[in-house]
C-alpha positions as a Python dict, from the first residue, in 0.01 Angstrom:
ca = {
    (1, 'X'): (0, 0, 0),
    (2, 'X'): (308, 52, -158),
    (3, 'X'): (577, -169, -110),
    (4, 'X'): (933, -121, -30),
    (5, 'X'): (1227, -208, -142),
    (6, 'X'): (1470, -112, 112),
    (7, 'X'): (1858, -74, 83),
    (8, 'X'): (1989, -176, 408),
    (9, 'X'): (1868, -344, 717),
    (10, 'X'): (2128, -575, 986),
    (11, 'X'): (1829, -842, 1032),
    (12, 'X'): (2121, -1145, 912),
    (13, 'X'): (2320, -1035, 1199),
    (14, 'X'): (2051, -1043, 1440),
    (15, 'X'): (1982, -1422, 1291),
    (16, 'X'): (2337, -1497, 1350),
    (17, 'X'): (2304, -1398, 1733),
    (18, 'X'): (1987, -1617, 1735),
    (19, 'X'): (2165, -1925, 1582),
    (20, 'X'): (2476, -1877, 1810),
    (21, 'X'): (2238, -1932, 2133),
    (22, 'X'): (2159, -2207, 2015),
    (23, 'X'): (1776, -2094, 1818),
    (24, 'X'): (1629, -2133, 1496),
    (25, 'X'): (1731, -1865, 1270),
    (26, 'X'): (1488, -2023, 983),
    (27, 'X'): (1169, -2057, 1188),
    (28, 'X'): (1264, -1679, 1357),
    (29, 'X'): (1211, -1546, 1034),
    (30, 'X'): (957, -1741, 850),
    (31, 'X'): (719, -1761, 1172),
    (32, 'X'): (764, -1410, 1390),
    (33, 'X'): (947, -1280, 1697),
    (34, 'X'): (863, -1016, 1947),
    (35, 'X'): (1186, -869, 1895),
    (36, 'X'): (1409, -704, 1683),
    (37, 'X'): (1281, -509, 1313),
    (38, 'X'): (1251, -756, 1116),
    (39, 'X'): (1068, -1079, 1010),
    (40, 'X'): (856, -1228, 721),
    (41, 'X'): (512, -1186, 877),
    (42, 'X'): (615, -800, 973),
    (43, 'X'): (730, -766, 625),
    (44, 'X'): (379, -844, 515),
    (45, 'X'): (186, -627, 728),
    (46, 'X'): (385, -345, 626),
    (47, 'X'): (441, -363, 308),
    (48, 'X'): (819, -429, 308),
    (49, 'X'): (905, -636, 3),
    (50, 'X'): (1245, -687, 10),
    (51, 'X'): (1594, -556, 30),
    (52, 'X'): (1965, -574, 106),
    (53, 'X'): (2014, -773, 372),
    (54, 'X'): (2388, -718, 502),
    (55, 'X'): (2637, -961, 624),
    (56, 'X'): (2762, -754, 906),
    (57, 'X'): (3038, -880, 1202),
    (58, 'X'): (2958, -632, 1486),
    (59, 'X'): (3317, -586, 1727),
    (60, 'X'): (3297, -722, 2033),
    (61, 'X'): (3269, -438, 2272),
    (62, 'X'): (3116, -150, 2057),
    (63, 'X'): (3314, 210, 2078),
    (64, 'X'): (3193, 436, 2424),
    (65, 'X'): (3138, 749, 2286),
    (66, 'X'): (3263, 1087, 2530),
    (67, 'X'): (2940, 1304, 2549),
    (68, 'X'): (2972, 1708, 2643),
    (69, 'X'): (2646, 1867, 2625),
    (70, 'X'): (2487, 1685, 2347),
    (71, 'X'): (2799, 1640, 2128),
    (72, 'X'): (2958, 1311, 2103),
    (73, 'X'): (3254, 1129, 1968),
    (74, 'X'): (3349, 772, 1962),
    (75, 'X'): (3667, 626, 1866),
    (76, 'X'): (3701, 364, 1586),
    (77, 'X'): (3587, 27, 1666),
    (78, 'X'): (3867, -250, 1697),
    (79, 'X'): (3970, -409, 1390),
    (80, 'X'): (3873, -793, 1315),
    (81, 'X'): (4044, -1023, 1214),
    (82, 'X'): (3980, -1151, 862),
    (83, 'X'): (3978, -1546, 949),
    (84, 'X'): (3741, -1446, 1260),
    (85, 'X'): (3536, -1266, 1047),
    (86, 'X'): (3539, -1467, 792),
    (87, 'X'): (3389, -1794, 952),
    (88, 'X'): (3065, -1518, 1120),
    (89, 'X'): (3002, -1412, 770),
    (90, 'X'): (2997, -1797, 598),
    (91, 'X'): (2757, -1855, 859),
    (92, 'X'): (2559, -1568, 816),
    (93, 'X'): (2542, -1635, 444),
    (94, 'X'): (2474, -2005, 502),
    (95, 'X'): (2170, -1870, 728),
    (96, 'X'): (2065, -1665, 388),
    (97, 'X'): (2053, -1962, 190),
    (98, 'X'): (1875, -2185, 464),
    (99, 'X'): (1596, -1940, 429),
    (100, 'X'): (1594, -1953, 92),
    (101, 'X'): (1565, -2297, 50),
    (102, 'X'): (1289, -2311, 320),
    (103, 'X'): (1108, -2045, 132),
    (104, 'X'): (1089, -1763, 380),
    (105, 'X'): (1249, -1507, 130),
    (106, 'X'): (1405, -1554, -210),
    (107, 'X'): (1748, -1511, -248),
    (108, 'X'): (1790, -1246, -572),
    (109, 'X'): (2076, -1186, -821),
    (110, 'X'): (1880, -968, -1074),
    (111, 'X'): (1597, -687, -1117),
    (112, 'X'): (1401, -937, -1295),
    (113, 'X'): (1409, -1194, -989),
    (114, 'X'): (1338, -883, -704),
    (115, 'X'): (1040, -813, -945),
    (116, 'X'): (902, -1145, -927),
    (117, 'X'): (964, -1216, -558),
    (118, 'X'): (798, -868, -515),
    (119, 'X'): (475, -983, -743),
    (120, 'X'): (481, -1364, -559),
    (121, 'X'): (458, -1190, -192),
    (122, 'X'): (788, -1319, -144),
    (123, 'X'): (1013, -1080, 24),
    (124, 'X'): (1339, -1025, -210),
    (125, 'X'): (1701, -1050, -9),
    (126, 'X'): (1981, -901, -218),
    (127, 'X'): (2286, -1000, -17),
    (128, 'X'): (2534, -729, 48),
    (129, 'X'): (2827, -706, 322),
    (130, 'X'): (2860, -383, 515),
    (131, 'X'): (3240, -409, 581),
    (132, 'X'): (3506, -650, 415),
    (133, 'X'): (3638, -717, 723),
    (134, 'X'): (3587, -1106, 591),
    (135, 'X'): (3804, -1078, 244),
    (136, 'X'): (4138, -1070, 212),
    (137, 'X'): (4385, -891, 47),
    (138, 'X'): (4372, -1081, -275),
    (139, 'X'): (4015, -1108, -295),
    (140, 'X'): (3969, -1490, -338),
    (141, 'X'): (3688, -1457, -52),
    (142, 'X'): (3504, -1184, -277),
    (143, 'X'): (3476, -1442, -565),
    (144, 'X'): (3334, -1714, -285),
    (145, 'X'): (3094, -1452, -175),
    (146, 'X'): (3000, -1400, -481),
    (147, 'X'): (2926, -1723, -594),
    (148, 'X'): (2731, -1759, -280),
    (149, 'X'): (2481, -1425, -401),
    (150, 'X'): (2687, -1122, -293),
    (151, 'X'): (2578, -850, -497),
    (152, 'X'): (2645, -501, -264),
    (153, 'X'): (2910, -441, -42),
    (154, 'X'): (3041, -161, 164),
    (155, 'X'): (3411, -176, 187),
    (156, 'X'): (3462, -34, 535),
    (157, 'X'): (3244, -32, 866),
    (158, 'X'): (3327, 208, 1101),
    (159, 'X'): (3634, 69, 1190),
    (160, 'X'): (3966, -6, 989),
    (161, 'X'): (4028, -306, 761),
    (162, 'X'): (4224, -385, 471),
    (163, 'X'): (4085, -205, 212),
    (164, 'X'): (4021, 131, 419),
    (165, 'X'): (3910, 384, 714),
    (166, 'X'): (3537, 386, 823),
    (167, 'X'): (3468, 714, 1019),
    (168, 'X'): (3407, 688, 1353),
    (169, 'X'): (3088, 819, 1507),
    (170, 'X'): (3077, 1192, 1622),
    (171, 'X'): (2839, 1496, 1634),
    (172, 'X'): (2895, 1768, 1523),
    (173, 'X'): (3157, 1663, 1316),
    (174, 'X'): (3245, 1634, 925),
    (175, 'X'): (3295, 1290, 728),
    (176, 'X'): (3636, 1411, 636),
    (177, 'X'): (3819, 1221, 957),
    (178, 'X'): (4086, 1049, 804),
    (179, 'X'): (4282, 838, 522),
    (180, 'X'): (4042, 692, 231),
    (181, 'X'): (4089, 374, 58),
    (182, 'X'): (4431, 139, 94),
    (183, 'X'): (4570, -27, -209),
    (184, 'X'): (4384, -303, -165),
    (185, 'X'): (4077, -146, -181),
    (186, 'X'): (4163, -3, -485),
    (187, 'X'): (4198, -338, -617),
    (188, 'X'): (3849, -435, -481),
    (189, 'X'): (3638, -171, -598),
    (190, 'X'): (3766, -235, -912),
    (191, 'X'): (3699, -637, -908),
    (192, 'X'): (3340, -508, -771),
    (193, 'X'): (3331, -308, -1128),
    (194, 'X'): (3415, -608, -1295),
    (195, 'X'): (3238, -910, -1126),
    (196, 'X'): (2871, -639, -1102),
    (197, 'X'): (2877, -574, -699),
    (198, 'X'): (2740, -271, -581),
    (199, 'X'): (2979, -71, -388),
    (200, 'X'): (2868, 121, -37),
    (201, 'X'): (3001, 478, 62),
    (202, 'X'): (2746, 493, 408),
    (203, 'X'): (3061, 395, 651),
    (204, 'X'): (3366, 529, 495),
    (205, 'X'): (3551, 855, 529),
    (206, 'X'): (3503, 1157, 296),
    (207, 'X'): (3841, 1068, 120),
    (208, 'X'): (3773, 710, 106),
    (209, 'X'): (3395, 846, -85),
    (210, 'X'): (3620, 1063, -338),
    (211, 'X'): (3879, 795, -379),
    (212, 'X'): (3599, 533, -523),
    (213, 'X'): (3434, 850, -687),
    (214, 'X'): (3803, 844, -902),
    (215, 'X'): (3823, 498, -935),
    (216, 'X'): (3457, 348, -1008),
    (217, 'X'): (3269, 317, -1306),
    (218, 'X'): (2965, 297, -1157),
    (219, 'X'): (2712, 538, -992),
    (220, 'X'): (2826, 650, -663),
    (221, 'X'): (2578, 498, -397),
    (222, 'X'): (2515, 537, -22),
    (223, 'X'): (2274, 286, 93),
    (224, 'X'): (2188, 399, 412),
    (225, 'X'): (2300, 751, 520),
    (226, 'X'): (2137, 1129, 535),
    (227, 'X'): (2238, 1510, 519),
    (228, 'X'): (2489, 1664, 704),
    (229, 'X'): (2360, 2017, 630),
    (230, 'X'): (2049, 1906, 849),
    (231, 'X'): (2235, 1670, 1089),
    (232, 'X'): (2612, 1729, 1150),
    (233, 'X'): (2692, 1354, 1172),
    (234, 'X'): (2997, 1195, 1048),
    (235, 'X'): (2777, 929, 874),
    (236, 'X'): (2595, 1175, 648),
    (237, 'X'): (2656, 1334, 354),
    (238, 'X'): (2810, 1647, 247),
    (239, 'X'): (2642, 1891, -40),
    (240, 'X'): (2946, 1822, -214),
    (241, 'X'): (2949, 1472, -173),
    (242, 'X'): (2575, 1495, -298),
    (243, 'X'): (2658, 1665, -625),
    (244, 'X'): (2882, 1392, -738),
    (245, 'X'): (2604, 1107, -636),
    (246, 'X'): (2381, 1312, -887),
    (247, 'X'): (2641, 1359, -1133),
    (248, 'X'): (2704, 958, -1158),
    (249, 'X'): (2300, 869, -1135),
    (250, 'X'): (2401, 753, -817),
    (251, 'X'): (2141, 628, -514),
    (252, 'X'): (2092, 737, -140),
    (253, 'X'): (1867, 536, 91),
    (254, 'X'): (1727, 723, 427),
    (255, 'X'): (1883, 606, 673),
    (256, 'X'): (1603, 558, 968),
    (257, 'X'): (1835, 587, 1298),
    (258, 'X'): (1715, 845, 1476),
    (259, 'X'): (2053, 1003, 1556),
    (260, 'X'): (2126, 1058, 1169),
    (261, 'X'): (1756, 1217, 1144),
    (262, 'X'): (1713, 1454, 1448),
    (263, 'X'): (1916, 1813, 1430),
    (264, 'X'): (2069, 1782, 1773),
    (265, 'X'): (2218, 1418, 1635),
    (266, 'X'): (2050, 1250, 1956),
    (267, 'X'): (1925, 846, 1978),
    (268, 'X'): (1574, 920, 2088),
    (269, 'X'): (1306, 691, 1960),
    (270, 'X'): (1048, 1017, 2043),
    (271, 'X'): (1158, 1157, 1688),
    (272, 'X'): (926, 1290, 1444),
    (273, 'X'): (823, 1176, 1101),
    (274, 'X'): (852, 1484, 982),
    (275, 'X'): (1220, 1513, 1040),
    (276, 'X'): (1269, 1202, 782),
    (277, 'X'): (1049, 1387, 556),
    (278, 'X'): (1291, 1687, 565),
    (279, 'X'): (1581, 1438, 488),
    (280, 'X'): (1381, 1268, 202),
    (281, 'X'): (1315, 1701, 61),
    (282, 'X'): (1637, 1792, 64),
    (283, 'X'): (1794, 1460, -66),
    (284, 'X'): (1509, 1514, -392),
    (285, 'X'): (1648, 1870, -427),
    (286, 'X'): (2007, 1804, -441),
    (287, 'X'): (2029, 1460, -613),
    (288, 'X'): (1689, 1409, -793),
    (289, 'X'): (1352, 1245, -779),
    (290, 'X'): (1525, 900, -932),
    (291, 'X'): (1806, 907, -707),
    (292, 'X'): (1664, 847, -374),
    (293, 'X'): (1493, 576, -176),
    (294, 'X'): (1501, 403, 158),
    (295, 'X'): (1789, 212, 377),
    (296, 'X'): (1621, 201, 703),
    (297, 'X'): (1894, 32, 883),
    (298, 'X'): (1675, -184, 1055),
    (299, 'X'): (1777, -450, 1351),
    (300, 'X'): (2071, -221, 1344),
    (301, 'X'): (1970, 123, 1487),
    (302, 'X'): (1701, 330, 1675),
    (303, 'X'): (1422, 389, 1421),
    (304, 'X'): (1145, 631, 1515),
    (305, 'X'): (852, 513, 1742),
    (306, 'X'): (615, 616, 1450),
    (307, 'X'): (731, 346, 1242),
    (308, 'X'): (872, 91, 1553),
    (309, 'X'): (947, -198, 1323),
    (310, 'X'): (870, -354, 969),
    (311, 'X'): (533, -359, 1033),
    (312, 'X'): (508, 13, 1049),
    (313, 'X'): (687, 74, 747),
    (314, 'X'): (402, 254, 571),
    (315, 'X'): (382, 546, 861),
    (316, 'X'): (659, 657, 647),
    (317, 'X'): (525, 640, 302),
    (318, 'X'): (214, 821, 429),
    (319, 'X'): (396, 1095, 554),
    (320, 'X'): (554, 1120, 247),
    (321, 'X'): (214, 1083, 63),
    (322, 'X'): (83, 1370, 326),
    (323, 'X'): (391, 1609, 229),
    (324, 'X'): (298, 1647, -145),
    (325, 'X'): (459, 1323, -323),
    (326, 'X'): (216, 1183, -552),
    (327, 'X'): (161, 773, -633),
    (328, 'X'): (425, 771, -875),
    (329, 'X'): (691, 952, -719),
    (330, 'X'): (641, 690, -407),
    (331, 'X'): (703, 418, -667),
    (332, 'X'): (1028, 557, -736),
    (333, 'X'): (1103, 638, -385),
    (334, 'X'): (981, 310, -193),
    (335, 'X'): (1146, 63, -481),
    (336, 'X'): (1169, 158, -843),
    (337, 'X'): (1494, 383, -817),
    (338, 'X'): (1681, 69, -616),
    (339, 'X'): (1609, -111, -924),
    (340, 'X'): (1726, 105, -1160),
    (341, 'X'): (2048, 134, -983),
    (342, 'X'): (2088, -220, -916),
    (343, 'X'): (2057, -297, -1280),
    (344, 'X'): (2322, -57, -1402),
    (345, 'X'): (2535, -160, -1137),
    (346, 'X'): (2447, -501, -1221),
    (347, 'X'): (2496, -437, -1629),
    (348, 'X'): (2135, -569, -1716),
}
């Protein structure tokens, strides 16, 4: 088995619902549920060791998308405001910690500590925020975050905040959809630069991508998104915008939703591994062998039936295995390349 280090998956948000109904968050993840992707036991079985678990406010009415013969476009989600999103992501962090302290997962701030979680069987939670729809403007929240374990963060969801545009959700359709990053998140991709946070290009717009690309010292990363030579999605990634990840020994992590997989861009669970595998191909062609990995999205998307939830995370890594890549090119795949670009981000 090899295990997996993945580089994005919603399963704190899903916790969050659980706790606001009045559940266990704790015991939901240390013991099992039917439901949702992710879960220690699940984690076990298939091999996932660890990852970066995001602190995520979803809106409160998700964007309706028009549909016209298979393409689709949704308008930007409504923006949040920071002190309501603020309190949902203390809570969701507190929930992080709660399972640390109960030992369900072990809360990580270096490579070193993801290694040893890895070797214990402890699955390793790096913290990271997928839209800073919580921080304000002067970025005293980012310092309280970070004290808390935040080590990744994506500046924008699909929506608009503070510090930038996210791109809204269309097929076919290029990432280039609107304005890039405000001045305030120029000033927080360069605190990120300074305080060792990973910063997130999955969400944002393609001038948002080349506006950190000027500003940032560090590699360019997109934790969870694809190619948008195969699928035409605003969430994926131009050949351009591939060249510069390369360039900066930058990371992308597969994103497992089915619509950012399948050519015709559809949410169908029916889809094949094979059409990962092409992602994963082209992604090793255009960026490298040590610049790509895995950011299955899960408890926040439609994964492939193959795989269906943590559990059946090595379906994937056997495909893989099946389409050529030998043992130690799964290594750097399924874990070693997060780790190398966690450290550099992380200046270890």
């Amino acid at each position: 088995m090899q295990p997996v280090f993945d580089g994005h998956n919603d399963v704190l948000m899903r916790l969050w619902e659980t706790a606001g109904k009045g559940g266990d968050p704790v015991a939901e993840f240390r013991d099992g549920i039917a439901s949702g992707h992710i879960d220690g036991p699940r984690a076990r079985a298939g091999g996932l060791a660890g990852g970066l678990c995001a602190i995520f406010v979803p809106s409160r009415q998700g964007p309706r998308p028009t549909i016209d013969h298979g393409a689709y476009a949704a308008p930007l989600a409504e923006p949040i405001d920071q002190p309501v999103a603020l309190a949902a992501a203390a809570t969701m962090a507190g929930i992080a910690r709660r399972i640390d302290e109960a030992g369900a997962w072990r809360l990580c701030t270096s490579t070193m500590a993801i290694r040893q979680a890895i070797e214990d069987g402890v699955f390793a939670a790096v913290l990271h925020m997928e839209g800073c729809d919580p921080i304000d403007p002067d970025l005293y929240a980012l310092d309280l975050f970070y004290a808390a374990g935040l080590r990744s963060l994506g500046p924008v969801w699909s929506r608009t905040n503070a510090f930038g545009h996210g791109v809204p959700f269309a097929f076919p359709s290029s990432p280039d959809t609107g304005p890039g990053l405000t001045e305030a998140g120029v000033r927080l991709v360069k605190a990120c630069n300074r305080l060792g946070i990973m910063v997130d290009l999955s969400h944002i717009t393609e001038q948002g991508f080349w506006d950190v690309a000027r500003i940032s010292e560090m590699p360019l990363v997109a934790t969870h998104s694809n190619v948008h030579a195969i699928t035409p999605v605003t969430r994926n990634l131009t050949d351009r915008q591939l060249a510069a990840i390369r360039e900066t020994g930058g990371m992308v992590g597969l994103n497992y939703a089915t619509s950012f997989l399948r050519p015709d861009g559809q949410e169908n669970a029916a889809t094949p591994l094979t059409d990962m595998v092409r992602h994963i191909d082209y992604l090793v062609e255009h960026v490298g062998i040590d610049s790509v990995g895995l950011g299955s999205d899960y408890d926040g998307a439609t994964i492939p039936e193959e795989i269906g939830d943590a559990a059946g995370q090595q379906a994937l890594v056997g495909a893989l295995r099946q389409a050529g890549y030998g043992e130690a090119e799964l290594t750097k795949l399924c874990r070693d390349n997060w780790l190398r670009v966690l450290a550099q981000t992380w200046r270890e």
